[in-house]
C-alpha positions in Angstrom: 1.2 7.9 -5.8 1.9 9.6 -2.3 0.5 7.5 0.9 -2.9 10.1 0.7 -3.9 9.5 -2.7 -3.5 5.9 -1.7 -5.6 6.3 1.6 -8.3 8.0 -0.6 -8.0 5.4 -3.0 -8.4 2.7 0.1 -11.4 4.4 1.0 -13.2 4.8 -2.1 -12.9 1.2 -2.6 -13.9 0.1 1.3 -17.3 2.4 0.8 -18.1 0.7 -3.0 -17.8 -2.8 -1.2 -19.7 -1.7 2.0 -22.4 -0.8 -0.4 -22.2 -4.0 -2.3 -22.1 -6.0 0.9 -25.3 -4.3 2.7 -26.9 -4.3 -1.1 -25.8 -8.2 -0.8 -27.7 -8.9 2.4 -30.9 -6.6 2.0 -31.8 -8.0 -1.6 -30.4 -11.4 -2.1 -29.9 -12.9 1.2 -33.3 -12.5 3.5 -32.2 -15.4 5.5 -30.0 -14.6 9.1 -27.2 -14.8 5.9 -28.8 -11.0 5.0 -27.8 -9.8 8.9 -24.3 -11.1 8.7 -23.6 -9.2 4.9 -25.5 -6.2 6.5 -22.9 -6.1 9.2 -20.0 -7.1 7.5 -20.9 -3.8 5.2 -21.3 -1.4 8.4 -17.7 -2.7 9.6 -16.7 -1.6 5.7 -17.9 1.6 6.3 -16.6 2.0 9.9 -12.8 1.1 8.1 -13.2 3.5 5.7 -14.4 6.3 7.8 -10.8 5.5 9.5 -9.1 6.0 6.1 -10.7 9.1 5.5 -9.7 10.2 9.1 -6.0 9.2 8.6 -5.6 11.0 5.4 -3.7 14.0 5.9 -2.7 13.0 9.5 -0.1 10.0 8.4 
C-alpha cells in the first residue's frame, strides 16, 4: 500500500466513525451527552477532510 491509498483508507474510516458518533448523539444520547458525540463527530469530519486534502500532496 503506498502512503495515498493509506490516507484514503484513513479517511474513509474517520467519515464512517463521524457518522456513527453524530448518529450516537442525535438518537441515543438526548442528554448534554448527545452535544459532546455531536461534536466529537464534526471534529471526525474536520480530520478527515485533512486526509482527503493531504492525499496527493504528501
Amino acid at each position: 500500500m503506498n502512503k495515498n491509498k493509506i490516507l484514503g483508507w484513513a479517511t474513509l474510516i474517520m467519515i464512517a466513525m463521524g457518522i456513527l458518533l453524530i448518529a450516537l448523539g442525535v438518537f441515543r444520547y438526548n442528554e448534554v451527552a448527545g452535544w459532546g458525540f455531536v461534536a466529537v463527530g464534526v471534529g471526525f469530519f474536520a480530520n478527515a477532510w485533512v486526509f482527503s486534502a493531504l492525499k496527493g500532496r504528501v
